[in-house]
N, C-alpha and C positions, 0 to 999 in steps of 0.2 A: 504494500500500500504506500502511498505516498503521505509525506508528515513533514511537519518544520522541527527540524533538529537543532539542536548543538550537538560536539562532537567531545568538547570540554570549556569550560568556565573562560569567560571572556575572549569566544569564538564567534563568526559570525552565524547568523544562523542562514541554515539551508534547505534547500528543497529536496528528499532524500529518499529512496528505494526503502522501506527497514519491512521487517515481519510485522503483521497485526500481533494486538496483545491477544494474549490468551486467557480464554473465559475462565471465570473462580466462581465458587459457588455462592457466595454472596454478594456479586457484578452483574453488569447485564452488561454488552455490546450492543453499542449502536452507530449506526450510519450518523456522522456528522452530515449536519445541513449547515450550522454556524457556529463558527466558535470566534473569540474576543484576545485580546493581549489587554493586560495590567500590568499597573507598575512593577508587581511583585515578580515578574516574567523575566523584567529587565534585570530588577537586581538579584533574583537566583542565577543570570546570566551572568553576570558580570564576576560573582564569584563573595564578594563580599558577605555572604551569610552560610558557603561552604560549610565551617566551623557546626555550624548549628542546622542546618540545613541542607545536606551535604544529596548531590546527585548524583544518580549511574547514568554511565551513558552510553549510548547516542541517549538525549535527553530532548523527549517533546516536549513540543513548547504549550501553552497556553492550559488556563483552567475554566473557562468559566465557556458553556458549549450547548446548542440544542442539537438535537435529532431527532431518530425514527428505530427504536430496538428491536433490531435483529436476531437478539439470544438473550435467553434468562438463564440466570445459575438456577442451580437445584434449593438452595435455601430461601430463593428470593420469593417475598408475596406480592400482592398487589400491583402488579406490574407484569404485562405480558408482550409478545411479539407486535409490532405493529403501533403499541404506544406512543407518543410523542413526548419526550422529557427537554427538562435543562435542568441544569446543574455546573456545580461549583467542584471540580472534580477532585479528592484529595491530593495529598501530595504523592503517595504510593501510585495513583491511577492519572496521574498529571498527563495529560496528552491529548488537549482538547483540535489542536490545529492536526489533525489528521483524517484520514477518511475514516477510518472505526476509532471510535474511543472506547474505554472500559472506566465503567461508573459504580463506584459503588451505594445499592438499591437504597439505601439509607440515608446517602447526598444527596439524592433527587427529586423530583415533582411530576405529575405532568404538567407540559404546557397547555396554558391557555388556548382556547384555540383562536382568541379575539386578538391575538399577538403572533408578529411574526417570528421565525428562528433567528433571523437578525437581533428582532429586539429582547427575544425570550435570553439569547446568548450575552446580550450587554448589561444582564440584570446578578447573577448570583455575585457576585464579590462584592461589587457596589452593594448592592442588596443586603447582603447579611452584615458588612460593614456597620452600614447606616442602623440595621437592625437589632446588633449586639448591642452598638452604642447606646440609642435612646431607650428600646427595651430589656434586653438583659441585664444593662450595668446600671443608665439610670430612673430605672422601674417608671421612664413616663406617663401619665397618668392625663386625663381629662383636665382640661383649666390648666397645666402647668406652662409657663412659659419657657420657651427656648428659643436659644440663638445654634444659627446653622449656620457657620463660615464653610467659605465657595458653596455658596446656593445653586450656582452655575456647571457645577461638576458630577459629574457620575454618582457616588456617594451623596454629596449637597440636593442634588434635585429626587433622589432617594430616600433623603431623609428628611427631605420637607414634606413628601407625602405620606409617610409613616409616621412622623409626629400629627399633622392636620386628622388622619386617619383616627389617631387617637386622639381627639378633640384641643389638640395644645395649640398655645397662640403663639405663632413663630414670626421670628425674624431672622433674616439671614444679610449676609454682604455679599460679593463678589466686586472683581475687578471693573474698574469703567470703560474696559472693552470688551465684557460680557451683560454689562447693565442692560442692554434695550432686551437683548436677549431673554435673559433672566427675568425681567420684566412683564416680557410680553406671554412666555412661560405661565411664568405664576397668574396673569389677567387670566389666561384661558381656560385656567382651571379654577377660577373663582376665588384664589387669595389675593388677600390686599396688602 
């Protein structure tokens, strides 16, 4: 199959022949339709968090991926052939820029189907970012107020709507070369 590799740590990445992954019993394989690059991409590339973070390689790139599952492990529930997912792929199953990916059932969702795999694939990182922030760490709640710096970014326009979601009164900043942007953004969806 063909996939964006590295080959080692501050390499460039390439367009490359490698073997699909091979199915486990608590994965599914799927047909990539879209997958995403993060910041996080750049700096396990670059080599910087090695130490703590350390790669095998040839090493795919990207995490965050929609598709269309082509195989279920034997352990896996609620999820069958033909499914439409995205997810946030771990680090063990990292390899969202390729033509099959391997996910583990536990990372995943189905996709909406009101969403395309474009934008189903630009959402788990941002997504759970935004998500851990305001609801796992700090327990947001109806009426609380918060500020969302880069209202304009991946994460920021993420976590403006999961805070709103949960009835809090937000304010955010972004740069004044994203202001009209950001702006015109937030009008559309009815905050002020």
């Amino acid at each position: 199959m063909k996939a964006a590799i590295i080959r080692d740590y501050d390499t460039e990445i390439e367009i490359a022949d490698i073997d699909p992954p091979e199915p486990k019993d608590e994965s599914v394989l799927i047909a990539v339709h879209a997958a995403s690059l993060n910041p996080i991409d750049y700096i396990l590339q670059s080599g910087v968090m090695k130490e703590m973070i350390p790669l095998e390689f040839p090493h795919i790139m990207g995490f965050d991926v929609s598709g269309e599952i082509t195989e279920v492990g034997k352990a896996v529930t609620g999820f069958k052939v033909g499914d439409t997912v995205f997810a946030r792929a771990n680090q063990q199953d990292a390899g969202a820029i390729a033509q099959t990916a391997r996910l583990k059932a536990t990372g995943m969702a189905l996709k909406p189907e009101n969403i395309s795999h474009q934008e189903a694939a630009s959402v788990p990182l941002a997504g759970l970012t935004a998500w851990q922030a305001l609801i796992s760490k700090a327990n947001l709640k109806s009426g609380d107020k918060v500020l969302i710096h880069a209202g304009s970014g991946g994460v920021g326009t993420l976590a403006i709507q999961i805070a709103k979601h949960f009835g809090a009164h937000v304010a955010t900043t972004c740069s004044p070369r994203s202001w009209g942007r950001c702006r015109d953004w937030l009008q559309d969806r009815g905050v002020r």
